[in-house]
TORKOL-4160 file (C-alpha; in steps of 0.2 Angstrom, whole numbers, padded with zeros to 4 digits, m for minus):
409
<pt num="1" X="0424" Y="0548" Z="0449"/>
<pt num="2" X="0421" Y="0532" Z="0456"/>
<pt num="3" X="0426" Y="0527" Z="0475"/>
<pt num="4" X="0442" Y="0519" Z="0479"/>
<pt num="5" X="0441" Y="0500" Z="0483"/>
<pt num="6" X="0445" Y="0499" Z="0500"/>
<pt num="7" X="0446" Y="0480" Z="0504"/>
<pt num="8" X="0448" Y="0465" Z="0490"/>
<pt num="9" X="0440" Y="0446" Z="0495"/>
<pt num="10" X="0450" Y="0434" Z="0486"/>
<pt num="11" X="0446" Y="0416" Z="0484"/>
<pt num="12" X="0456" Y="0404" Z="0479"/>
<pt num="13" X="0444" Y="0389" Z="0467"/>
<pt num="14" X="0448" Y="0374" Z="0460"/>
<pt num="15" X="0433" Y="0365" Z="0459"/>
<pt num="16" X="0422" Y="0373" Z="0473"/>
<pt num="17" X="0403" Y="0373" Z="0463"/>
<pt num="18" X="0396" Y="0366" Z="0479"/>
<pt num="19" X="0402" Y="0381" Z="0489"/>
<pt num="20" X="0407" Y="0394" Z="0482"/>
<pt num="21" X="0390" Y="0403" Z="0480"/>
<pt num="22" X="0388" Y="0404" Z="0498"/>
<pt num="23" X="0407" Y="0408" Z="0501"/>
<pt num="24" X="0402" Y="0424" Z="0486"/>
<pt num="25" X="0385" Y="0428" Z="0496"/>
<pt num="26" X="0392" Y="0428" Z="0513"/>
<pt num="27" X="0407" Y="0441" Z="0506"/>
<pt num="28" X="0395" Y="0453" Z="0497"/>
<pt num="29" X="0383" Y="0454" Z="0513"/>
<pt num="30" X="0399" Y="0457" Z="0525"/>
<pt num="31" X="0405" Y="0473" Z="0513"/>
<pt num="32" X="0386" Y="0477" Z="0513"/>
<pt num="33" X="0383" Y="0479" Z="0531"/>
<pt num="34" X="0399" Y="0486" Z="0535"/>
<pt num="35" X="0396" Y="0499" Z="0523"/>
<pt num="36" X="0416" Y="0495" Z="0516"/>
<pt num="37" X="0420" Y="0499" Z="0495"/>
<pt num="38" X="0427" Y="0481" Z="0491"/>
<pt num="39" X="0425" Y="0467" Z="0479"/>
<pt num="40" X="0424" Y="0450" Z="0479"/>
<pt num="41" X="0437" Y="0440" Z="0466"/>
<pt num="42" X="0436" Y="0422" Z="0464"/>
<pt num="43" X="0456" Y="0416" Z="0457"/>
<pt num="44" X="0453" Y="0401" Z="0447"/>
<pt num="45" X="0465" Y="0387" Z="0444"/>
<pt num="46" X="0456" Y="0380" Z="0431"/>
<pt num="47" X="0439" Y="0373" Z="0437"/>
<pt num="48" X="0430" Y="0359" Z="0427"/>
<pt num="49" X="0414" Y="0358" Z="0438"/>
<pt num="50" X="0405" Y="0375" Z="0431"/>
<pt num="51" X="0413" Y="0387" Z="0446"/>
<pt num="52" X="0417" Y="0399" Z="0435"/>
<pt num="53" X="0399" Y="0402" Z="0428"/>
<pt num="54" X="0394" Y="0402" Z="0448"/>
<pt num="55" X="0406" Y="0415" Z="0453"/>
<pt num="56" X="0400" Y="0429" Z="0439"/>
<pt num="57" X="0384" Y="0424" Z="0441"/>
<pt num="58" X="0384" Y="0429" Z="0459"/>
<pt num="59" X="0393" Y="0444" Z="0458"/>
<pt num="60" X="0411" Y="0439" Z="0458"/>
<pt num="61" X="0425" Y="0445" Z="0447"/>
<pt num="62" X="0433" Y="0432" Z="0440"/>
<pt num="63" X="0452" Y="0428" Z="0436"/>
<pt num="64" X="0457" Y="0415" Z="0428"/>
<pt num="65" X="0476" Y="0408" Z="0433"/>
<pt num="66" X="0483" Y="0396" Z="0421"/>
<pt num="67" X="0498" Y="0391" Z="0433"/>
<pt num="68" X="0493" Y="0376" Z="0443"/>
<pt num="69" X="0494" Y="0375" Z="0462"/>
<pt num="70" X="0487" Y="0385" Z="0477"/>
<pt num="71" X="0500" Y="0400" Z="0479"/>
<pt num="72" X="0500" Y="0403" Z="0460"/>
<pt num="73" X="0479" Y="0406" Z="0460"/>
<pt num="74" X="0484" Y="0416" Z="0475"/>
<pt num="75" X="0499" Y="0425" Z="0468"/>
<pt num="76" X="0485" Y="0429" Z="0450"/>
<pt num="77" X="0471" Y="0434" Z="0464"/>
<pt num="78" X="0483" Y="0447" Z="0474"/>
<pt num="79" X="0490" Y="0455" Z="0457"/>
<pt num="80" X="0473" Y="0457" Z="0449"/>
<pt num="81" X="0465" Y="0464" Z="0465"/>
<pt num="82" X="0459" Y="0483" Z="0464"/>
<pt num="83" X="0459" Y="0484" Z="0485"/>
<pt num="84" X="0472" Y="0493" Z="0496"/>
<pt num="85" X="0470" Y="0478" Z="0508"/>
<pt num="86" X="0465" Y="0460" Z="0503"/>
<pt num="87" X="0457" Y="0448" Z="0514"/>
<pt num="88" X="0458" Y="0428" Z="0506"/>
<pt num="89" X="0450" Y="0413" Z="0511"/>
<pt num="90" X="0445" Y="0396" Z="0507"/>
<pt num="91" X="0429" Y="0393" Z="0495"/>
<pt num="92" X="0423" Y="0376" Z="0505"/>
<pt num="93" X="0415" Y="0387" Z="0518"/>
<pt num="94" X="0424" Y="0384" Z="0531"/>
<pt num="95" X="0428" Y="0401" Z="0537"/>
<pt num="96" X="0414" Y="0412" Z="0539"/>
<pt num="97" X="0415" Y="0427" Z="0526"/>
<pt num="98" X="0402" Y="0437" Z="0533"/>
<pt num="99" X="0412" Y="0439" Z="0551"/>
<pt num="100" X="0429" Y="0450" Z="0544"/>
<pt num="101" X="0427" Y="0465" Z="0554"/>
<pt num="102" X="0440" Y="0460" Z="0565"/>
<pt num="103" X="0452" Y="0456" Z="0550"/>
<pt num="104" X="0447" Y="0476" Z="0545"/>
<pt num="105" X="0450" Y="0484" Z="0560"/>
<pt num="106" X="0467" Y="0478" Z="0562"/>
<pt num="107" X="0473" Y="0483" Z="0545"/>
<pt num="108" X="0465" Y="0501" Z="0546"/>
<pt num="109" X="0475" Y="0501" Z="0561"/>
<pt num="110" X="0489" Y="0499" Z="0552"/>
<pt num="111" X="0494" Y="0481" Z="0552"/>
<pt num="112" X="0502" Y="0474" Z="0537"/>
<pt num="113" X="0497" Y="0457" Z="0540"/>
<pt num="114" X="0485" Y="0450" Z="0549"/>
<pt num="115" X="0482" Y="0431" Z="0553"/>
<pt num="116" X="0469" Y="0419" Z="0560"/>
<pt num="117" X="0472" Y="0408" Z="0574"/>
<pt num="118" X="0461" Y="0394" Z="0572"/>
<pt num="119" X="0469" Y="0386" Z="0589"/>
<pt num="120" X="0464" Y="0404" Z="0598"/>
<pt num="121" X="0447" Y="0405" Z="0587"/>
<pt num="122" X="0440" Y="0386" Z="0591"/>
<pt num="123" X="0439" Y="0372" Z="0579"/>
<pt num="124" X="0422" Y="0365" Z="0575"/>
<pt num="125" X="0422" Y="0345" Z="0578"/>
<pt num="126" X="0424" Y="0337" Z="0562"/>
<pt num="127" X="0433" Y="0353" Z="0555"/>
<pt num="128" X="0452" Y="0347" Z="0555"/>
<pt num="129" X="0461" Y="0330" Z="0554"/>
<pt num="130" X="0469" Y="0325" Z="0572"/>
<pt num="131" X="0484" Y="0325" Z="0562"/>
<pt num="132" X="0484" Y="0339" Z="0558"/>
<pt num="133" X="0477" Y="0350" Z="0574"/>
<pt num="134" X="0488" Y="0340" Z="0586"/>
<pt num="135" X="0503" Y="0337" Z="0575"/>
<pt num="136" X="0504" Y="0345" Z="0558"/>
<pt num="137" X="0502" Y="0364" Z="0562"/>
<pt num="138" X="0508" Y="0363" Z="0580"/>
<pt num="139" X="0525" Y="0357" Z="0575"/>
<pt num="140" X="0524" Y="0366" Z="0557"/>
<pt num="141" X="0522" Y="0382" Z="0566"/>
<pt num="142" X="0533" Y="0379" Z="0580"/>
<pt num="143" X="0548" Y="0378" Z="0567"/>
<pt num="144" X="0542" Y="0393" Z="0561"/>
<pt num="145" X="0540" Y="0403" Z="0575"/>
<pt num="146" X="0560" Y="0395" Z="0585"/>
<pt num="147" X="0568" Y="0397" Z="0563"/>
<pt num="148" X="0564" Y="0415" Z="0559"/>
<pt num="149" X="0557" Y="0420" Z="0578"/>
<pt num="150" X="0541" Y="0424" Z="0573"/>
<pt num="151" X="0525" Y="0425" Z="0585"/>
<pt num="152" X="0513" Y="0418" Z="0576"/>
<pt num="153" X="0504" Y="0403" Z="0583"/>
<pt num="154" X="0495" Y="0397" Z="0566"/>
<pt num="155" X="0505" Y="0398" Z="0552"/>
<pt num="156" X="0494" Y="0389" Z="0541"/>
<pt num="157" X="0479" Y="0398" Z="0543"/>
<pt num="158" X="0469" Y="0400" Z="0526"/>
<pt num="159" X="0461" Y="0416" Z="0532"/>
<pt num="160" X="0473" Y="0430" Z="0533"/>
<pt num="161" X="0472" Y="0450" Z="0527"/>
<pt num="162" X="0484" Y="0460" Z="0522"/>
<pt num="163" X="0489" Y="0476" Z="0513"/>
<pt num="164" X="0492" Y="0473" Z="0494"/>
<pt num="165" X="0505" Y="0483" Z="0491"/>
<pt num="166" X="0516" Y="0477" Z="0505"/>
<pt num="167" X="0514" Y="0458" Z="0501"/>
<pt num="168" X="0517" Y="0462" Z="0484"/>
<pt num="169" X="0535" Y="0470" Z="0486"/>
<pt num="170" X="0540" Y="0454" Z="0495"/>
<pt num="171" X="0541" Y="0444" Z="0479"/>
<pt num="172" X="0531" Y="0425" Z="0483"/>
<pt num="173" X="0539" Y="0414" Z="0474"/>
<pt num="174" X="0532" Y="0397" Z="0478"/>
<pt num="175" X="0517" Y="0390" Z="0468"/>
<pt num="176" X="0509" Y="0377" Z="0479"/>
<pt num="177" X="0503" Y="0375" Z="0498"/>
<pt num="178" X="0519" Y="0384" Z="0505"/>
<pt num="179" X="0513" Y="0400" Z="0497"/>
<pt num="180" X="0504" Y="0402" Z="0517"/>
<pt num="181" X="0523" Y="0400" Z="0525"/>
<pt num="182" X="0533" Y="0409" Z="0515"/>
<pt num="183" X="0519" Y="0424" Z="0515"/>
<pt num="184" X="0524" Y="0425" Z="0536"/>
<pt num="185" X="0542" Y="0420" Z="0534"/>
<pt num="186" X="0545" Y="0434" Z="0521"/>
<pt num="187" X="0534" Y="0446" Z="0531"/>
<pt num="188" X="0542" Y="0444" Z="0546"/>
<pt num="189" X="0560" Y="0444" Z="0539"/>
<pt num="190" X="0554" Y="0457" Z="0532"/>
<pt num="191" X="0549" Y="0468" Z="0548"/>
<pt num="192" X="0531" Y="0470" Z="0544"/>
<pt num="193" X="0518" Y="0476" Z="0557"/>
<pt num="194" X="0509" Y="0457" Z="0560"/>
<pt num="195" X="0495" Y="0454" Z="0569"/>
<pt num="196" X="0483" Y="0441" Z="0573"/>
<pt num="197" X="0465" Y="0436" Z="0579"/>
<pt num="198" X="0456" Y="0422" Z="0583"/>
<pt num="199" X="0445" Y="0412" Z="0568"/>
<pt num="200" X="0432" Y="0398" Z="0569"/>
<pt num="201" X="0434" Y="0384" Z="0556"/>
<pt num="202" X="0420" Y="0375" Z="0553"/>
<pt num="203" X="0420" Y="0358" Z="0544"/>
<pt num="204" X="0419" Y="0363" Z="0524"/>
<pt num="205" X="0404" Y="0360" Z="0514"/>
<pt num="206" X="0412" Y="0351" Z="0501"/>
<pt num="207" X="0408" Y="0331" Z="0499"/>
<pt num="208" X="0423" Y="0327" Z="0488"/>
<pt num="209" X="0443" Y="0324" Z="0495"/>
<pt num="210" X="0450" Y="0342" Z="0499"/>
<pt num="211" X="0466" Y="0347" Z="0488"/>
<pt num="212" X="0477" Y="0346" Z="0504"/>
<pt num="213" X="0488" Y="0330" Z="0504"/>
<pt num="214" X="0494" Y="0327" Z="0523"/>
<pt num="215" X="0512" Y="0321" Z="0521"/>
<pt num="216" X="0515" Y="0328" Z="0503"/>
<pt num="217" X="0512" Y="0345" Z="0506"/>
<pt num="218" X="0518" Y="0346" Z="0526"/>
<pt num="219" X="0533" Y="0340" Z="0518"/>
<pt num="220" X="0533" Y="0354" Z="0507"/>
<pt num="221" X="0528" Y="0367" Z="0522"/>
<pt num="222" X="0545" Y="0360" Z="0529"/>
<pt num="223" X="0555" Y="0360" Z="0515"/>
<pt num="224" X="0552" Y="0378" Z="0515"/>
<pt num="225" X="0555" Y="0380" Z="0530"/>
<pt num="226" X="0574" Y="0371" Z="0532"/>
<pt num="227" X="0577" Y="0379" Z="0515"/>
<pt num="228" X="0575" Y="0399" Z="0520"/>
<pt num="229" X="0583" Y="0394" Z="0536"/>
<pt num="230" X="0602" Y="0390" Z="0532"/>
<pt num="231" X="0608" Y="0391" Z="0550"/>
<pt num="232" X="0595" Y="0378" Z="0556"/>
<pt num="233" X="0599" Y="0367" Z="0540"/>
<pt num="234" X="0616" Y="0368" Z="0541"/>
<pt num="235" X="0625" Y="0381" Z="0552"/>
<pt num="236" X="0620" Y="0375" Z="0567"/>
<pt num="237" X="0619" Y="0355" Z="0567"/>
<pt num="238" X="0638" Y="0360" Z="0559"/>
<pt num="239" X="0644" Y="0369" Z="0573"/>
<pt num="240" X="0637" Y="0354" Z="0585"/>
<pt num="241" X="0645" Y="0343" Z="0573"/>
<pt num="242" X="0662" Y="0352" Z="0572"/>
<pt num="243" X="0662" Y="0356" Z="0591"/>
<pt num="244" X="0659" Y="0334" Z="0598"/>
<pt num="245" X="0672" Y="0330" Z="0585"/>
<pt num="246" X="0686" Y="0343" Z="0591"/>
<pt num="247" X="0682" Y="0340" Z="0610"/>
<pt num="248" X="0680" Y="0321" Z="0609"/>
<pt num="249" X="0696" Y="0323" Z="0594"/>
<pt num="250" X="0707" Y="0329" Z="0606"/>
<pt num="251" X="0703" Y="0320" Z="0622"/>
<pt num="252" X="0706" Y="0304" Z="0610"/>
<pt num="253" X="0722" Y="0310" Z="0603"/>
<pt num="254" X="0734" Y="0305" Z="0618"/>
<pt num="255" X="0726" Y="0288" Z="0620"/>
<pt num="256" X="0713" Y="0279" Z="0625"/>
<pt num="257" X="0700" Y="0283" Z="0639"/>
<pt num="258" X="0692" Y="0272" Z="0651"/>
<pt num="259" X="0674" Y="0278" Z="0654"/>
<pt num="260" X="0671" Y="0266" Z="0668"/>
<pt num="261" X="0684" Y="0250" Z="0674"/>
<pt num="262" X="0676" Y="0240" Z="0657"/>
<pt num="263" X="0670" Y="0254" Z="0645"/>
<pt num="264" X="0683" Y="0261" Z="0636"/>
<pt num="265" X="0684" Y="0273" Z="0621"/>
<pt num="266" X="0698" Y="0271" Z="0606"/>
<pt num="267" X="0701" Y="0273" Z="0589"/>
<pt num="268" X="0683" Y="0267" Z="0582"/>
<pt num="269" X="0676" Y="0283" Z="0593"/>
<pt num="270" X="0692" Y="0290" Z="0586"/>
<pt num="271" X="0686" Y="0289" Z="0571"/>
<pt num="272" X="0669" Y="0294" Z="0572"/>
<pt num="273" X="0677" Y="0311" Z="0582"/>
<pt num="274" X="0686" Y="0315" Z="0563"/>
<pt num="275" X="0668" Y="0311" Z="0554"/>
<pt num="276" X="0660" Y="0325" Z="0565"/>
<pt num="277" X="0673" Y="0336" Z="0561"/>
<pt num="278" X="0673" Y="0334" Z="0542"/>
<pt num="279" X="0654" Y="0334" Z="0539"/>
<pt num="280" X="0652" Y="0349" Z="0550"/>
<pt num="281" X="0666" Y="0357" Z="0545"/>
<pt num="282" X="0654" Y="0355" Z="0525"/>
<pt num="283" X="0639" Y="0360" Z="0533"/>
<pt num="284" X="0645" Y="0375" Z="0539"/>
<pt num="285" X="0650" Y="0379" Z="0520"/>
<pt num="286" X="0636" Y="0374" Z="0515"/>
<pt num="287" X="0626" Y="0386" Z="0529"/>
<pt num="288" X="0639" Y="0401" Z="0522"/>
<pt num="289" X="0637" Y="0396" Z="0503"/>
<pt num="290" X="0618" Y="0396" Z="0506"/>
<pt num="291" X="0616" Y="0411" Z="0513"/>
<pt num="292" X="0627" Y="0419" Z="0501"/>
<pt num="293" X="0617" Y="0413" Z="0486"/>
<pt num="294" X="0600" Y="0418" Z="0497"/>
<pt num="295" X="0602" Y="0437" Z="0500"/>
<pt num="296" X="0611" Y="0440" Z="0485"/>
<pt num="297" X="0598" Y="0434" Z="0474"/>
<pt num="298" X="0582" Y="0439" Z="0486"/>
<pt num="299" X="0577" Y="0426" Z="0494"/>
<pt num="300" X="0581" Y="0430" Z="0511"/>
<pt num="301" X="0583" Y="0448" Z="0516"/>
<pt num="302" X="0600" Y="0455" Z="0518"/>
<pt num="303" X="0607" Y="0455" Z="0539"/>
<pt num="304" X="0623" Y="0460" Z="0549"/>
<pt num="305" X="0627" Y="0444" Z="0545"/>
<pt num="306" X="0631" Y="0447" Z="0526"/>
<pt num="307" X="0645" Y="0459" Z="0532"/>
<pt num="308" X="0651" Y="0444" Z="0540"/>
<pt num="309" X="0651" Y="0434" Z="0523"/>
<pt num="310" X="0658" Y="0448" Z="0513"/>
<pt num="311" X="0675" Y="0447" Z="0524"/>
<pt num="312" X="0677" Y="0429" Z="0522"/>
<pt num="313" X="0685" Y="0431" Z="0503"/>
<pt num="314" X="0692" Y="0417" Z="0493"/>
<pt num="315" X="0709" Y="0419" Z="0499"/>
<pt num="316" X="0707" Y="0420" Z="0517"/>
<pt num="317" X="0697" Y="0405" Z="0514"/>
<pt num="318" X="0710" Y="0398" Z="0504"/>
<pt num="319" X="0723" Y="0402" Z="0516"/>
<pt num="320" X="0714" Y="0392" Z="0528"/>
<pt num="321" X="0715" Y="0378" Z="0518"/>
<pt num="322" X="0731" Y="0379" Z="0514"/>
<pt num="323" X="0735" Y="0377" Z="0532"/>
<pt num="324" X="0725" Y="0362" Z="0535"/>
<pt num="325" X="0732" Y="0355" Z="0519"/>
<pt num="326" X="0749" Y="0357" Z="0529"/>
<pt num="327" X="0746" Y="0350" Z="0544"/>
<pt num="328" X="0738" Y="0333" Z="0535"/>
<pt num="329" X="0753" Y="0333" Z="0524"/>
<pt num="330" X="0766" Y="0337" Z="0539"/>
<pt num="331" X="0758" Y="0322" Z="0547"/>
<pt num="332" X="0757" Y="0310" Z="0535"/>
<pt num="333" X="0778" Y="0315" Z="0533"/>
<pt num="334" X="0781" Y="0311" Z="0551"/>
<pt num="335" X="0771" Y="0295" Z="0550"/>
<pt num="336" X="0785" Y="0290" Z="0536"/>
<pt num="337" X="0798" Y="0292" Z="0545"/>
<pt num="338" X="0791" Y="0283" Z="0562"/>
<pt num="339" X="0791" Y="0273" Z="0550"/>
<pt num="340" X="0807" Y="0272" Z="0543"/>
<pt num="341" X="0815" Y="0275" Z="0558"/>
<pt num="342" X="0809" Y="0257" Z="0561"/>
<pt num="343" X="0816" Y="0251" Z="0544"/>
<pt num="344" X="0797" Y="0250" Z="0537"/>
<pt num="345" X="0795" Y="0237" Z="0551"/>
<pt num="346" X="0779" Y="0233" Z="0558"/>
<pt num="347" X="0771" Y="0246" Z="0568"/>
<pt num="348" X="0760" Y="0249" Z="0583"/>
<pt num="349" X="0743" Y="0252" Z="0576"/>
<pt num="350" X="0735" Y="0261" Z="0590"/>
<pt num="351" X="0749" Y="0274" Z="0589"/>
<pt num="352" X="0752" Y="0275" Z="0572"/>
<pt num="353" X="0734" Y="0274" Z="0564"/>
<pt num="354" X="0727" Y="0288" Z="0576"/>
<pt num="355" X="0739" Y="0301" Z="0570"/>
<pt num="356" X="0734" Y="0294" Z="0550"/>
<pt num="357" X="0718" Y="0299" Z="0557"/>
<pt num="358" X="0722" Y="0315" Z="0561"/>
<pt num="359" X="0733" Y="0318" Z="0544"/>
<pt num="360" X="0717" Y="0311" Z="0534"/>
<pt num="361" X="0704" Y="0323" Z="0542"/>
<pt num="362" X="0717" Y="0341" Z="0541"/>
<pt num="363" X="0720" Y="0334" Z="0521"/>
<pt num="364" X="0699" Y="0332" Z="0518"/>
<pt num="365" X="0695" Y="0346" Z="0530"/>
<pt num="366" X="0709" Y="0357" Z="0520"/>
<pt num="367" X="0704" Y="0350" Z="0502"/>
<pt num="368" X="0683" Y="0354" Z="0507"/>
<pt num="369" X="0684" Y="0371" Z="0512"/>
<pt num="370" X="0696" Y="0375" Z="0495"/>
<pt num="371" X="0683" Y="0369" Z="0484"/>
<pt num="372" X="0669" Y="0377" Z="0497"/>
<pt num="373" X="0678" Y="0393" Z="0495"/>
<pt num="374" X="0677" Y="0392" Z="0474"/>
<pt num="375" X="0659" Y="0389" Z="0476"/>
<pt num="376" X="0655" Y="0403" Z="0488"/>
<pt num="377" X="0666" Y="0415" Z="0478"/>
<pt num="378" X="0656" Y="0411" Z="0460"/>
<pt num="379" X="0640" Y="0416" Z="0468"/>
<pt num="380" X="0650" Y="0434" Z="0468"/>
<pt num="381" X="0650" Y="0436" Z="0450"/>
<pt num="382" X="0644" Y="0452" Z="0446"/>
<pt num="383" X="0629" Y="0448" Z="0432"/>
<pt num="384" X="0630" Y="0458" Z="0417"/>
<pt num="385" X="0615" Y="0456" Z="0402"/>
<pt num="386" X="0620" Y="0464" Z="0385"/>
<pt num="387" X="0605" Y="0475" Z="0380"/>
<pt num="388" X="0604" Y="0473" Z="0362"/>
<pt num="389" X="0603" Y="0490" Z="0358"/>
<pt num="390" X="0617" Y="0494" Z="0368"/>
<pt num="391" X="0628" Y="0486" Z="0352"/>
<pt num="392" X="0619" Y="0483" Z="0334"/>
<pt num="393" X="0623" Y="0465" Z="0326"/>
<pt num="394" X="0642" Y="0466" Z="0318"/>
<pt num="395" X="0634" Y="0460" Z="0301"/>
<pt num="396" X="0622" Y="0474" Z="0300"/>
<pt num="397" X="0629" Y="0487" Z="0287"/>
<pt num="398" X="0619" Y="0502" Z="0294"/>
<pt num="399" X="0630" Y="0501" Z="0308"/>
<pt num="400" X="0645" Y="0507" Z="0299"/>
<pt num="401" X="0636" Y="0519" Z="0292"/>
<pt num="402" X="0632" Y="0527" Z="0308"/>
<pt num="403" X="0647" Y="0526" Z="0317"/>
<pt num="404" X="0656" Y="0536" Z="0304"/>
<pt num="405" X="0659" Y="0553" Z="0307"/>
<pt num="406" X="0649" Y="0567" Z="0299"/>
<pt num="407" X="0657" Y="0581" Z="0288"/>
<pt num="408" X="0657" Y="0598" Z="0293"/>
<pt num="409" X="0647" Y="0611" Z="0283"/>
């Protein structure tokens, strides 16, 4: 009976012929010394340059992945591995395959998911963009770590190991460069046992442009990030929103206020106060309706917070637009009859347009969070697929035949 495969080197190719044999040789003499039962698989994403010739011929299982981008060969690599952990890299030689033991001994210690630091490791000169070492992966990873509180210093790190079967149940979805983000971000939502030691990146051996695109795929690292976050992308900047505009709303709403003897704040800032309330008061739907959508469909693992969501139901939602929609409408009323009262006359338009103001932002703020309240309630709608053996088609003859009912002998 042949030995289980303990640990699984995945590498990710496109293109790599000028690396990847010393990538392949560097793995195979690491699980040699170390005496471990792996392999080495090489995920191509549909190399031209004869890398798929290079990696059987040194000893590498090949798979191929038809689906374009870095997290689908990724994705292909992790299904068809045969290891109980996973160890994936770079081909371009710039982490060093024949050093892992670290990596190893924090997964048989029972880590789920272990990362390099290149920050913690050292980075070789000539190894990483400034860009990217003093901008790119300090902010990147500093959003990650305030958005989903994780501890991880490099959240981007190419070389990471993990246990298969635990990465696996977490579903990746993304195809490209953000395949490295959301592995952490689901992990840690997740509550996986993460760890992480230091790495050296080296500069790679590659004399062509690497795949990575500065500003296309840091925009896609972000992008991510805001997205699987609704409460930095929406609930919070709506709160801020909502709370200035009530404050400065309702200091504004008797009059205007002299900051100093010659700065004075009126109706424009008055104005401004009902914009704050109305767009936060949206993104705060959106940050619910998001959410919503997220845990019910996957995306985000479910929180305390979802009980919250469940009790806000259409028609408490409704009611509270209903009451807004009152208060606008019972404004705009009064408004009238000033205004009749002065036989339609002209009016003061510092008294009359701040409560118009006021009228205009209850009628929107009332009219958003009914519609807001539709949109988060069809999200809800339990999904039902009709198997079609569950029902034969109506025109099919033998059905009739079936459904009548048999004699008795």
């Amino acid at each position: 009976m042949p030995k289980a495969i303990e640990l699984t080197i995945l590498m990710p190719c496109l293109n790599e012929a000028e690396t990847l044999a010393t990538c392949i040789r560097k793995a195979r003499g690491f699980l040699e010394r170390a005496g471990v039962e792996g392999e080495v698989v090489v995920a191509d994403n549909g190399s031209t340059d004869g890398s798929q010739e290079i990696a059987v011929e040194n000893g590498a299982r090949l798979v191929r992945v038809a689906t374009k981008g870095y997290g689908a060969a990724l994705a292909g690599g992790i299904a068809a591995a045969h290891g109980r952990f996973v160890i994936m890299g770079d081909a371009d030689d710039s982490y060093d395959f024949s050093s892992l033991d670290p990596f190893l001994a924090e997964l048989r210690a029972g880590k789920q998911l272990v990362m390099g630091n290149r920050f913690k490791g050292g980075i070789k000169p000539g190894a990483m963009p400034p860009l990217h070492r003093y901008v790119g992966n300090p902010v990147l990873s500093f959003a990650g770590r305030l958005f989903f509180g994780s501890h991880i210093g490099d959240f981007h790190c190419g070389l990471r190991g993990f246990d298969r079967d635990a990465i696996l149940a977490l579903n990746l979805r993304t195809t490209g460069m953000e395949f490295a983000s959301e592995m952490v971000v689901k992990a840690t939502q997740a509550g996986l046992a993460i760890g992480e030691v230091p790495t050296v990146l080296w500069p790679d051996g590659r004399s062509r442009r690497p795949h990575l695109r500065s500003f296309r795929d840091g925009w896609r690292h972000l992008r991510f990030l805001l997205l699987f976050s609704p409460r930095w992308l929406f609930l919070y900047p709506g709160i801020t929103l909502l709370v200035v505009g009530m404050v400065l709303g309702g200091i504004l709403l008797q009059g205007p206020v002299h900051l100093t003897p010659t700065v004075e704040i009126d109706l424009h800032t008055f104005l401004m106060a009902a914009m704050f309330i109305i767009v936060g008061l949206q993104s705060i739907s959106f940050a619910l309706i998001g959410r919503r959508f997220a845990s019910r469909y996957g995306f985000i693992p479910k929180s305390g917070f979802d009980g919250l969501l469940e009790a806000l139901t259409l028609e408490r939602i409704l009611l509270a637009a209903v009451v807004l929609v009152a208060i606008g409408i019972g404004t705009l009323i009064w408004g009238v009859s000033v205004w009749a009262s002065r036989d339609f006359g002209p009016l003061d338009v510092t008294s009359s347009m701040r409560y118009m103001i006021l009228a205009m932002t209850s009628l929107v703020a009332g009219l958003q969070l009914g519609m807001s309240g539709f949109m988060s309630s069809m999200i809800n709608i339990p999904l039902y697929e009709r198997r079609v053996a569950d029902f034969p088609p109506p025109d099919d003859p033998m059905s009739r035949i079936r459904d009548l009912p048999k004699k008795k002998s």
